[in-house]
C-alpha positions in Angstrom: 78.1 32.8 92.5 79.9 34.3 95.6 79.4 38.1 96.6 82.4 37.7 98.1 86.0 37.5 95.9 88.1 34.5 96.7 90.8 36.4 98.5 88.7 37.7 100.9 87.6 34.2 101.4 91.2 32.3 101.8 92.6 35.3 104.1 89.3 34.5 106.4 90.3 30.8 106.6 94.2 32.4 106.8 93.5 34.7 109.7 91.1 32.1 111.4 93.0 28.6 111.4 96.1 30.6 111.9 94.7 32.1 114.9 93.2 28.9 116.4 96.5 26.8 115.2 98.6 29.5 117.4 96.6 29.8 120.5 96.6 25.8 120.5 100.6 25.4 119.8 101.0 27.9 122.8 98.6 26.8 125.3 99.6 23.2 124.7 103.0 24.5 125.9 101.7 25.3 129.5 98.9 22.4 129.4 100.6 19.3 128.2 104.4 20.0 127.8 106.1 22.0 130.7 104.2 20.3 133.0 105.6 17.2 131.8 108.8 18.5 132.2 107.7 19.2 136.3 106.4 15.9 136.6 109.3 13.9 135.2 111.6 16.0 137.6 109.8 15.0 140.6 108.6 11.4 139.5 111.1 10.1 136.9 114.8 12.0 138.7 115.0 14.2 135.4 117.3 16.8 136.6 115.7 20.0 137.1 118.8 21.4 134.9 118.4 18.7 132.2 114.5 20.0 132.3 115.6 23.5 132.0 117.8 22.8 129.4 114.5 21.0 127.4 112.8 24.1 128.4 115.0 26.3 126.4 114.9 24.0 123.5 111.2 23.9 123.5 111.0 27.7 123.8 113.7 28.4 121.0 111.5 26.8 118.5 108.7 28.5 119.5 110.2 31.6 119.5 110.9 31.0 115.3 107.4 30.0 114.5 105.0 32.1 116.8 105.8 35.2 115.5 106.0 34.5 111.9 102.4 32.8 112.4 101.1 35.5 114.2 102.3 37.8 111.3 100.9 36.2 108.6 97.5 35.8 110.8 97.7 39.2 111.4 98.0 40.3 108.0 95.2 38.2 106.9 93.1 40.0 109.5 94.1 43.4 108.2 93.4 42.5 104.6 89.5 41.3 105.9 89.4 44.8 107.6 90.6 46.4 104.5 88.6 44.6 102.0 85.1 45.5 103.9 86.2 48.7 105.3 82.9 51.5 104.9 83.6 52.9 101.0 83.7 49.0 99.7 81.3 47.4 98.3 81.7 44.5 100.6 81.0 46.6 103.8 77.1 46.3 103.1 77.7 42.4 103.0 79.4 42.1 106.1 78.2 42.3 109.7 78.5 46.7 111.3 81.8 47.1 112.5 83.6 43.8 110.8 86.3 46.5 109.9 87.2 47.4 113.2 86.9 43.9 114.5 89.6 42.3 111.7 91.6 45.2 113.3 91.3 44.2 117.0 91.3 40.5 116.1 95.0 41.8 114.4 96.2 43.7 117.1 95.3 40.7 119.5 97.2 37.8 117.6 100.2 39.5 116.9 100.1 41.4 120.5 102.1 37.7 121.7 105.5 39.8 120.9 105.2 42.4 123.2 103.1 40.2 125.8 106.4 38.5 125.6 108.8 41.0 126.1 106.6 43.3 128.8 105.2 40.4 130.6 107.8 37.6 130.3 111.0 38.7 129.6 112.0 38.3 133.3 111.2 35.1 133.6 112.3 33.7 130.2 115.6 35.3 130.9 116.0 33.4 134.3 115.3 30.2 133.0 118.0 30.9 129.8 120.4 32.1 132.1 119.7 28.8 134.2 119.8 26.6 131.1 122.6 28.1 129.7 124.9 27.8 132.7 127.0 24.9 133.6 126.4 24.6 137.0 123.6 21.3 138.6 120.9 22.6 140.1 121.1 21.5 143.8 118.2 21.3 146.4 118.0 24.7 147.2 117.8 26.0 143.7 115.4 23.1 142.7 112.8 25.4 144.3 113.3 28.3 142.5 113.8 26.3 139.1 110.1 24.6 139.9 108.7 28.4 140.7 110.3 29.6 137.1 109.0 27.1 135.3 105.2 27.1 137.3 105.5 30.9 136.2 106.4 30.5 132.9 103.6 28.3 132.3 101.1 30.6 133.9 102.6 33.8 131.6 102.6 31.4 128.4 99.4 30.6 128.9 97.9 34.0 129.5 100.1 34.6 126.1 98.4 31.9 124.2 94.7 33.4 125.0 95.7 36.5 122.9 95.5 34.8 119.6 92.6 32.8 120.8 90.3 35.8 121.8 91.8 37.5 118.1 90.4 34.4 116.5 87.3 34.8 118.0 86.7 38.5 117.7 87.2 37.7 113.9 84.7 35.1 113.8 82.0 37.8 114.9 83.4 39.7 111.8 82.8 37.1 109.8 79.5 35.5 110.8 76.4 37.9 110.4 74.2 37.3 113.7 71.1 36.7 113.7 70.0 40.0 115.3 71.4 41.8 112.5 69.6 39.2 110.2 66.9 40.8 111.1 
């Protein structure tokens, strides 16, 4: 029999897959799908506004399921810290400090909001201002498009390692060590 209660178990598996699931659905934004969007300007003739305008749609989508995910992760996290915090009986059965780490690993996944409005906003709003105007992007502008949407993938990316290290931090909640084995 477990010494652990089956809630504690499914929010570990919540928290972690969520977290890995995010980090992966972000970073595959800036690794495999704006740069698509670069290439096919410069080898296909996609127009740099039609790729802006894919941009938008692509970050629209990801703006209604990133934070909901990273909520939900979140929350699993926080139960974990909760449920092995010091007066539990679970605290003795978990690895010092797990508490504190759920917390960080918390704070970390669901820090993509404000990652996105301190360190992206800018950017993003440059693009949707781009994307939603009517005017063709001509040569001179093509530049500045390409340097937006090089940028964006360098932010997005940085965003996407916040629910990674979160899922990570967790794991060392989760798995005693062997030092500590000891």
């Amino acid at each position: 029999m477990s010494t652990h209660p089956t809630a504690f178990y499914a929010a570990q598996v919540v928290g972690l897959t969520g977290a890995a699931w995010l980090s992966g659905k972000i970073i595959s934004l800036s690794t495999v799908t704006v740069p698509a969007l670069i290439q096919a300007t410069r080898e296909d003739r996609l127009p740099l506004d039609a790729a802006v305008k894919l941009w938008r749609k692509l970050y629209n989508r990801g703006k209604s399921q990133a934070p909901p995910i990273a909520a939900v992760t979140s929350t699993a996290f926080l139960y974990c810290a909760w449920a092995v915090r010091t007066s539990t009986t679970l605290a003795p059965l978990t690895p010092t400090h797990s508490s504190s780490l759920y917390c960080v690993a918390a704070a970390l996944t669901l820090g993509i909001v404000p990652y996105t409005f301190g360190m992206m906003l800018g950017t993003n709003n440059k693009l949707m201002d781009l994307a939603t105007s009517n005017r063709v992007v001509d040569e001179k502008s093509s530049v500045e498009v390409e340097s937006l949407l090089s940028r964006w993938l360098k932010l997005n990316a940085g965003r996407g390692l916040l629910p990674l290290v979160g899922g990570l931090v967790a794991l060392t909640a989760a798995i005693p060590w062997p030092l500590e084995m000891i």
